[in-house]
C-alpha positions as CSV (number, residue, x, y, z in Angstrom):
1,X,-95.4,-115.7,-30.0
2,X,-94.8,-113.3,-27.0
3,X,-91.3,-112.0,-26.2
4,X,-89.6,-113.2,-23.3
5,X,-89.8,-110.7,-20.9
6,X,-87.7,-112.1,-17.7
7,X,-84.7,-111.8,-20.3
8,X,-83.0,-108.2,-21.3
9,X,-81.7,-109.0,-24.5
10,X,-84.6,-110.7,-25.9
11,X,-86.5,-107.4,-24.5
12,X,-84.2,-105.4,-26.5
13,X,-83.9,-107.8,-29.5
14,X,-87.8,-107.4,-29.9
15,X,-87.5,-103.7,-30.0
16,X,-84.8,-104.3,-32.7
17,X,-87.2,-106.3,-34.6
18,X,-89.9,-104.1,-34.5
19,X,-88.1,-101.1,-35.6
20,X,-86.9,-103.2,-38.6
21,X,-90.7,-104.1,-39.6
22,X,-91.6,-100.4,-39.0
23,X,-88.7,-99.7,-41.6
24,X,-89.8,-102.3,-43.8
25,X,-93.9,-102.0,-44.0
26,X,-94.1,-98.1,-43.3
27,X,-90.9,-96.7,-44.8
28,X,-87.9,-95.1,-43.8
29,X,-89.4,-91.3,-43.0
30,X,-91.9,-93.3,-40.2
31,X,-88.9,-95.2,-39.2
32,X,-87.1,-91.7,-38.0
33,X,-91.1,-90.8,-36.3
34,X,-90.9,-94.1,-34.4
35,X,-87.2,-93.9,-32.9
36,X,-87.8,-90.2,-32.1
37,X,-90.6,-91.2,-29.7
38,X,-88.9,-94.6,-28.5
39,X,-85.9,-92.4,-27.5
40,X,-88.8,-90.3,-25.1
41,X,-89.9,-93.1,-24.2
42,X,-87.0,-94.9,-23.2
43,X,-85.3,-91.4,-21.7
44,X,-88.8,-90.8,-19.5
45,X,-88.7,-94.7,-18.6
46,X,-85.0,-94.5,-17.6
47,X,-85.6,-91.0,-15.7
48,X,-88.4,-92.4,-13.4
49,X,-86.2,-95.4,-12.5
50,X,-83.2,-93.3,-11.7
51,X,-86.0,-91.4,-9.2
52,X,-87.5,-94.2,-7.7
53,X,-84.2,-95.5,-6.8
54,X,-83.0,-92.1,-5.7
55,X,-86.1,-91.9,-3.2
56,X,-85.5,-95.7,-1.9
57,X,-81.7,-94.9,-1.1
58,X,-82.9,-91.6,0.9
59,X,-85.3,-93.8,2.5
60,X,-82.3,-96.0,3.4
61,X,-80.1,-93.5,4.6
62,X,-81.8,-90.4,5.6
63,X,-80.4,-87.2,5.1
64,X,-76.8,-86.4,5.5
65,X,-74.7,-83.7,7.3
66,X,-72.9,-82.6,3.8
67,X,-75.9,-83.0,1.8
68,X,-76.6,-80.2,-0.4
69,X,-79.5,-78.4,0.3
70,X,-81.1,-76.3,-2.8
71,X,-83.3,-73.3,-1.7
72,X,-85.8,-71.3,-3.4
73,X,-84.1,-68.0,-4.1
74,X,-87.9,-66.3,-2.9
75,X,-87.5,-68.1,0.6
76,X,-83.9,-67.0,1.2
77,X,-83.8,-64.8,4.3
78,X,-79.9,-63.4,4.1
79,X,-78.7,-61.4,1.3
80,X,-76.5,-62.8,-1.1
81,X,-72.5,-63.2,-0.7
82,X,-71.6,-62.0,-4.0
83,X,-74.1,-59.5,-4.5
84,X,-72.8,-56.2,-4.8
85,X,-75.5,-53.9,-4.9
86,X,-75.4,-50.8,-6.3
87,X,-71.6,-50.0,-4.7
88,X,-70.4,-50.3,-8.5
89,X,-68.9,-46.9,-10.3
């Protein structure tokens, strides 16, 4: 039988199960394999949602007077505040 997939925790019971069965039919050495690449998995899966809704709430708002703004240091056209040169002793 399929999992449910319109319902989160039978989503995450299934992955529970599996893991178990892993556990069980391929011992506990591919059990620590398996969760080591389900936690990349579930990190890269949560990282690209956390993007995609970044992107739709600039969509939504557009950018912002005290946004921060990142620059590459190689595009930078004024010298830097704290940089003291070659004034030290």
């Amino acid at each position: 039988m399929a999992p449910e997939t319109n319902n989160p925790n039978h989503v995450i019971g299934d992955i529970f199960r599996r893991l178990a069965a892993c556990r069980e039919s391929l011992g506990e050495d591919s059990l620590v394999k398996v969760a080591a690449a389900v936690r990349v998995a579930l990190g890269t899966a949560v990282l690209q949602e956390a993007e995609r809704r970044a992107a739709a709430l600039a969509e939504r708002t557009g950018p912002r007077p005290r946004d921060v703004r990142v620059t590459a240091w190689a595009r930078r056209t004024g010298g830097d505040p704290y940089d003291v040169g070659d004034d030290l002793p």
